[in-house]
C-alpha positions as CSV (number, residue, x, y, z in Angstrom):
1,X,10.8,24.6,-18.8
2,X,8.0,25.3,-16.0
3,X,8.5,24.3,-12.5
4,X,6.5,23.1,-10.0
5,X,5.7,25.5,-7.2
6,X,3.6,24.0,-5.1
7,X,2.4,20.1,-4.6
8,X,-1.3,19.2,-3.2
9,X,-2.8,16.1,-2.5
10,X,-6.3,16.0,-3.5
11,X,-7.8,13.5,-0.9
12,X,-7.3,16.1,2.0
13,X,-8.3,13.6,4.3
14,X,-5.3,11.9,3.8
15,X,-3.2,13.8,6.2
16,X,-5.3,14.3,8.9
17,X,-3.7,11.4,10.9
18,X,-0.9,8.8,10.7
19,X,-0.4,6.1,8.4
20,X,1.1,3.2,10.1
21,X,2.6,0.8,7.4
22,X,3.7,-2.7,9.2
23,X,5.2,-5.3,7.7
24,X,4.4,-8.1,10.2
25,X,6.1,-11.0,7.6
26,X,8.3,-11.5,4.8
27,X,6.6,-14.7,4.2
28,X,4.4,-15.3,1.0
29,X,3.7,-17.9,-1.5
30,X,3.5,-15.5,-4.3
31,X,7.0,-14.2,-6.1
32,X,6.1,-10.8,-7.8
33,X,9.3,-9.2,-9.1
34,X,8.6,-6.1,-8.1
35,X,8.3,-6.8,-4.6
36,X,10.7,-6.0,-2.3
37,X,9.6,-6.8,0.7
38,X,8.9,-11.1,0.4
39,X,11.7,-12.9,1.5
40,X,10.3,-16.5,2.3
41,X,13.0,-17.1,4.9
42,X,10.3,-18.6,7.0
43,X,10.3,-15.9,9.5
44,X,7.6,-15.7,12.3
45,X,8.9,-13.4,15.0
46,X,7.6,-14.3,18.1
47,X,4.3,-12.4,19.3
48,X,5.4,-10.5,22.4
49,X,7.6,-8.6,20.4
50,X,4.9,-7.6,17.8
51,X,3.1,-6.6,21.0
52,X,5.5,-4.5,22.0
53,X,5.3,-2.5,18.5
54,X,2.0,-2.6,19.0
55,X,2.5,-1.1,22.4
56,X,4.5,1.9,21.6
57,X,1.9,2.9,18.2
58,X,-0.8,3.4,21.2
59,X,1.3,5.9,22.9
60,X,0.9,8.3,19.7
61,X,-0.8,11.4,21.0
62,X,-2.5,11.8,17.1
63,X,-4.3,9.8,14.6
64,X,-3.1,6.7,13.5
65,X,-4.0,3.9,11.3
66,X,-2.9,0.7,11.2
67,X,-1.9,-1.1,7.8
68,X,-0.8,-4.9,7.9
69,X,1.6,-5.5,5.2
70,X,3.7,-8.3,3.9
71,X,5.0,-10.8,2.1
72,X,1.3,-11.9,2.7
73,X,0.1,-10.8,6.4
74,X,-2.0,-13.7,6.6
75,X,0.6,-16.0,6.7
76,X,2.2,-14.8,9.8
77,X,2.2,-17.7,12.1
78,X,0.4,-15.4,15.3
79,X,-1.4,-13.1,12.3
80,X,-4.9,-14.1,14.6
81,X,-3.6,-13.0,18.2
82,X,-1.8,-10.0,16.6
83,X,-4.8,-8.7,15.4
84,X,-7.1,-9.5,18.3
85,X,-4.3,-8.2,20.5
86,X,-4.5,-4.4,18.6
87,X,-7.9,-4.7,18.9
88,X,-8.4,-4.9,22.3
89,X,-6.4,-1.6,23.1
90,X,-8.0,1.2,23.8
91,X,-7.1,4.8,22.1
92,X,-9.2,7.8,21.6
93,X,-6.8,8.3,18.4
94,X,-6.8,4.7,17.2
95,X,-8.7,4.9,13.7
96,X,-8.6,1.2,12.8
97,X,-6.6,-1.9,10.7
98,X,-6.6,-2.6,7.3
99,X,-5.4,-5.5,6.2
100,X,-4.0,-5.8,2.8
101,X,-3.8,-9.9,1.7
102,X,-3.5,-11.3,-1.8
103,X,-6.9,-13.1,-0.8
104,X,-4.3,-16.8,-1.3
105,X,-6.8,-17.9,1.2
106,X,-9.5,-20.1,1.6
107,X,-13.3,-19.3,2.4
108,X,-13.5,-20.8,6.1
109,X,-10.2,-18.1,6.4
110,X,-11.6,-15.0,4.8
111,X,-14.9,-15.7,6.9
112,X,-13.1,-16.0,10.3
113,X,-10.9,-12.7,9.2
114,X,-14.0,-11.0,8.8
115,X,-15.3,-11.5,12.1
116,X,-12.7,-9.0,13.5
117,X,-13.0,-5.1,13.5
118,X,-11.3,-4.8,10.3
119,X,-10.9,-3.2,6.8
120,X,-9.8,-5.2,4.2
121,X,-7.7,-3.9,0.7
122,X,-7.2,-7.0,-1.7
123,X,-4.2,-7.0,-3.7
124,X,-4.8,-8.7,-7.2
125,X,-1.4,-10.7,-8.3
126,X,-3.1,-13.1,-11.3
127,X,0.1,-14.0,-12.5
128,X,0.4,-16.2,-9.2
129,X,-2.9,-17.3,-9.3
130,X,-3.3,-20.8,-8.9
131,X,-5.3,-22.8,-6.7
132,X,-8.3,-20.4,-7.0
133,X,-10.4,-19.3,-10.0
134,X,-10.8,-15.8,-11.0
135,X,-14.8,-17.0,-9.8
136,X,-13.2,-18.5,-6.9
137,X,-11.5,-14.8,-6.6
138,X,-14.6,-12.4,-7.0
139,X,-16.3,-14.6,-4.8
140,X,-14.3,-14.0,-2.0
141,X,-14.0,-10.2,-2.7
142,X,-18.1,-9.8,-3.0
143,X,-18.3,-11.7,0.3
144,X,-16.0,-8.8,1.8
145,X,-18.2,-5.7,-0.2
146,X,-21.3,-7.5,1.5
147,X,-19.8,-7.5,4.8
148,X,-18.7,-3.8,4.5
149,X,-15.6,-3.8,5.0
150,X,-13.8,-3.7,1.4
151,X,-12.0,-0.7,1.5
152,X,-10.0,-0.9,-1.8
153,X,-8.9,-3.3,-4.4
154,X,-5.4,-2.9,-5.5
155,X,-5.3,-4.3,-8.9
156,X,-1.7,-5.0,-10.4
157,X,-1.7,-4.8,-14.1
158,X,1.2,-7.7,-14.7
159,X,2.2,-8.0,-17.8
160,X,2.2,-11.8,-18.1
161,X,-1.3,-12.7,-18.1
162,X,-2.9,-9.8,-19.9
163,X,-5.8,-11.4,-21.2
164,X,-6.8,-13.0,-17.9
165,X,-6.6,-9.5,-16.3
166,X,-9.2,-8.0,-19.0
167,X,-11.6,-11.1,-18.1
168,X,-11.5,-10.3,-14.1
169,X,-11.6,-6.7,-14.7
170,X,-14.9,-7.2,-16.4
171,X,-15.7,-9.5,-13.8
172,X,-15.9,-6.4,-11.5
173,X,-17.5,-4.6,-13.7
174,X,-20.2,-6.9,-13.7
175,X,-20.3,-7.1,-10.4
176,X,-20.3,-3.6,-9.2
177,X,-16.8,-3.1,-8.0
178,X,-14.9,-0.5,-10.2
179,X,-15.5,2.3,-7.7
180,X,-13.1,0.2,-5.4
181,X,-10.4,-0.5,-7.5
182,X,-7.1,1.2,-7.5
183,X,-5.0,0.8,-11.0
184,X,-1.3,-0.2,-10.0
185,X,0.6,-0.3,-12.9
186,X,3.8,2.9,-13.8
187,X,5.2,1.9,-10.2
188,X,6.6,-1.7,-11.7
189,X,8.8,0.2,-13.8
190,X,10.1,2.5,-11.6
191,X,10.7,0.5,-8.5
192,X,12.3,-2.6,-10.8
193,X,14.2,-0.5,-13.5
194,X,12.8,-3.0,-15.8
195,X,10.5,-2.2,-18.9
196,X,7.3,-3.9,-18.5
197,X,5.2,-2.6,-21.5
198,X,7.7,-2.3,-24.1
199,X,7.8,-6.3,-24.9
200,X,3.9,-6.7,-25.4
201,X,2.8,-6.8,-28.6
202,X,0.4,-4.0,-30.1
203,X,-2.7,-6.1,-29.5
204,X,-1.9,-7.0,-25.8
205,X,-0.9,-3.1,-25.5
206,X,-4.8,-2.4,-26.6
207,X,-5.9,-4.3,-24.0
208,X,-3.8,-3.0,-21.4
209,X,-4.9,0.6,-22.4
210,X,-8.5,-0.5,-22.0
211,X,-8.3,-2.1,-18.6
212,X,-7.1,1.6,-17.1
213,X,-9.6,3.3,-19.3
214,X,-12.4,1.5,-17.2
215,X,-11.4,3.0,-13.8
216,X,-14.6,4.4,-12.8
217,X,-12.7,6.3,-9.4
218,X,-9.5,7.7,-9.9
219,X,-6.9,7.1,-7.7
220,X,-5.1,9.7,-4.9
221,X,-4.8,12.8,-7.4
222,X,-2.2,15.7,-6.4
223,X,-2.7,19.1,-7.9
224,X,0.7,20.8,-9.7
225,X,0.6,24.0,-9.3
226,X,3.6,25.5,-11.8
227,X,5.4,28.8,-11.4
228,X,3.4,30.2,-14.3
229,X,0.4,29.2,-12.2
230,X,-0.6,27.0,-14.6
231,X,-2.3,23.6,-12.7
232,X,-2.1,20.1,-13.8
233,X,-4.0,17.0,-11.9
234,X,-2.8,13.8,-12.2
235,X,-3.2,10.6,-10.6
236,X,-0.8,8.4,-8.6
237,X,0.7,6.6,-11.8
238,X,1.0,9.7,-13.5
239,X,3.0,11.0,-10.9
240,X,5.4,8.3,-10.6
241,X,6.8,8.9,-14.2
242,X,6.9,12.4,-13.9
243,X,10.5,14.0,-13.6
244,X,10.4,15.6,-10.3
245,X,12.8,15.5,-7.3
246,X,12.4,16.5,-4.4
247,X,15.5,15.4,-2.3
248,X,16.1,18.0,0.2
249,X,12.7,19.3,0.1
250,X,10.1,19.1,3.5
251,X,8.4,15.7,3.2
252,X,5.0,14.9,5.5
253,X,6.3,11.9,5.2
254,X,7.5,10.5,9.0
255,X,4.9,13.3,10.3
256,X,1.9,10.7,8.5
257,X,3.3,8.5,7.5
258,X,5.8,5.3,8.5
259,X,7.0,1.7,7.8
260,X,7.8,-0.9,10.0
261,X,9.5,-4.4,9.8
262,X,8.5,-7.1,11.7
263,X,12.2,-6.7,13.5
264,X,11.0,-3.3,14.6
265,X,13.4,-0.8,12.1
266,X,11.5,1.7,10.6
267,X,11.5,3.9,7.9
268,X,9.8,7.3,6.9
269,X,8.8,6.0,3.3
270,X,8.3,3.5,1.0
271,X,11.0,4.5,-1.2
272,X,13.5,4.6,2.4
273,X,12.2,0.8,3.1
274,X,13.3,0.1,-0.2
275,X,16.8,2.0,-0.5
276,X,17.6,3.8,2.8
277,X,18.9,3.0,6.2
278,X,15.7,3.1,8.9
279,X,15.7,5.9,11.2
280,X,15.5,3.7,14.1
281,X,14.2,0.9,15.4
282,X,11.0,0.7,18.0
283,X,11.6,-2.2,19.9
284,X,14.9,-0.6,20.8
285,X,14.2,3.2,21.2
286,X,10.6,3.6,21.3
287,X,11.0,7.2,22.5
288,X,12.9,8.1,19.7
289,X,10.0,6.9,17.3
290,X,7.4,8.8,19.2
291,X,9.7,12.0,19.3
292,X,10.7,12.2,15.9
293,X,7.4,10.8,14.6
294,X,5.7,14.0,15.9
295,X,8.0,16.4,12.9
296,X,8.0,16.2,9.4
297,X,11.5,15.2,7.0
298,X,13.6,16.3,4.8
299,X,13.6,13.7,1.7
300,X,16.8,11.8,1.7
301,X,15.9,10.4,-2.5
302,X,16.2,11.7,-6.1
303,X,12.8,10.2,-7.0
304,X,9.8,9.9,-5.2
305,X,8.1,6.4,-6.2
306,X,4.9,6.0,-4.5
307,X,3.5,8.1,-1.8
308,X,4.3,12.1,-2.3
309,X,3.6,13.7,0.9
310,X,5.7,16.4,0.1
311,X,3.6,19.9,0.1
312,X,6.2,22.1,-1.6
313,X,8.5,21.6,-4.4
């Protein structure tokens, strides 16, 4: 059996700066089962401590990006003053927000979202979706492409409402979006454990199969090189059913990137957020997070699930 060598991520530009991943809420309307992050206890953590995160990110002497994460970010009670408050810091290494929302919002919202310096990453959950229209939907998307600041539509292939996904997938192809989209589908399985495509019938199968056939972009590719130097590309999905550990092995991960809770803990993964203890907490030791942020880790898991930022296996 070959074995991988060597592990490159294709979109280079990917590690030339930190990936700040904050979860500012649990809150969200929506109750994917796959998500582990939504706890709709309510929780709005009052601002000055969110400041204080905020604070300590703008002491990192690199490049940083910050990603607001939920439950739904939108429904954080000081969501408005949070981002307005990033936003007026100054940092010659600050490289932006994105905001990634559910779009559960209404028009006069998206609109007044869109006034700030902001990028915006939909995430398409049409199981959930009720009080909008999938018009009601592309609407609001085509108003952010027109504004310029879509930066990627992360498209959950559910398997409940199949045929309503083939329908808005069209949708975007109709309207010119398919170079934004980002196919989310293998990482149900293996964050849940549970088989989502073995209980669909052969038809709703088909059209499952052709809603990732019309990805116009692929997604984040990584390059396997093996030890006979044979090379393999494959995309994000690919990846996460592919048998490879890496526990032990030098992650970027920490180095680039990082997850925060709205209570402060943090964590050097998505897969640690998920199953680990955090590393630390920022509110509490804020030096510690700057130290340790500055160093790669060794990868505490059996299974990488999502974000592969190790370089060699």
């Amino acid at each position: 059996m070959k074995k991988v060598k060597k592990l490159d991520r294709l979109d280079s530009d990917f590690l030339d700066h930190m990936h700040v991943i904050w979860y500012i809420t649990g809150n969200c309307k929506f109750n994917c089962a796959y998500c582990d992050v939504m706890d709709n206890k309510r929780v709005n953590t009052h601002l000055d401590s969110q400041k204080k995160i905020a604070d300590t990110l703008f002491k990192l002497k690199k490049g940083f990006e910050i990603y607001l994460y939920g439950g739904e970010p939108t429904e954080y009670k000081y969501f408005h003053e949070l981002v307005q408050y990033i936003n007026s810091k100054e940092s010659e290494h600050f490289k932006g927000i994105e905001l990634q929302t559910n779009l559960n919002i209404s028009l006069k919202e998206l609109k007044r979202i869109l006034e700030y310096d902001i990028k915006i990453s939909p995430s398409i959950h049409l199981t959930f979706l009720k009080g909008d229209s999938l018009e009601g939907l592309i609407e609001k998307i085509i108003l952010i492409q027109k504004s310029g600041k879509l930066n990627r539509i992360d498209f959950m292939l559910e398997k409940w409402t199949v045929k309503k996904h083939v329908q808005f997938n069209q949708m975007l192809v109709d309207n010119n979006l398919t170079d934004y989209i980002q196919y989310i589908y293998n990482y149900f399985e293996q964050h849940t454990g549970e088989d989502y495509t073995g209980k669909w019938n052969s038809n709703k199968i088909k059209e499952y199969e052709e809603i990732v056939s019309k990805a116009t972009t692929p997604q984040e590719t990584y390059r396997l090189t093996y030890d006979d130097d044979s090379v393999e590309e494959l995309c994000v999905n690919e990846m996460i059913v592919k048998d490879l550990s890496f526990k032990g092995r030098t992650c970027e991960a920490r180095k680039y990137l990082t997850w925060i809770d709205y209570n402060g803990n943090w964590w050097e993964c998505n897969i640690a957020q998920a199953k680990g203890t955090p590393l630390g907490n920022i509110l509490r030791n804020p030096n510690h997070f700057l130290v340790t942020t500055q160093f790669p880790v060794k990868c505490r898991f059996e299974k990488c699930d999502a974000c592969f930022f190790v370089k060699r296996y």
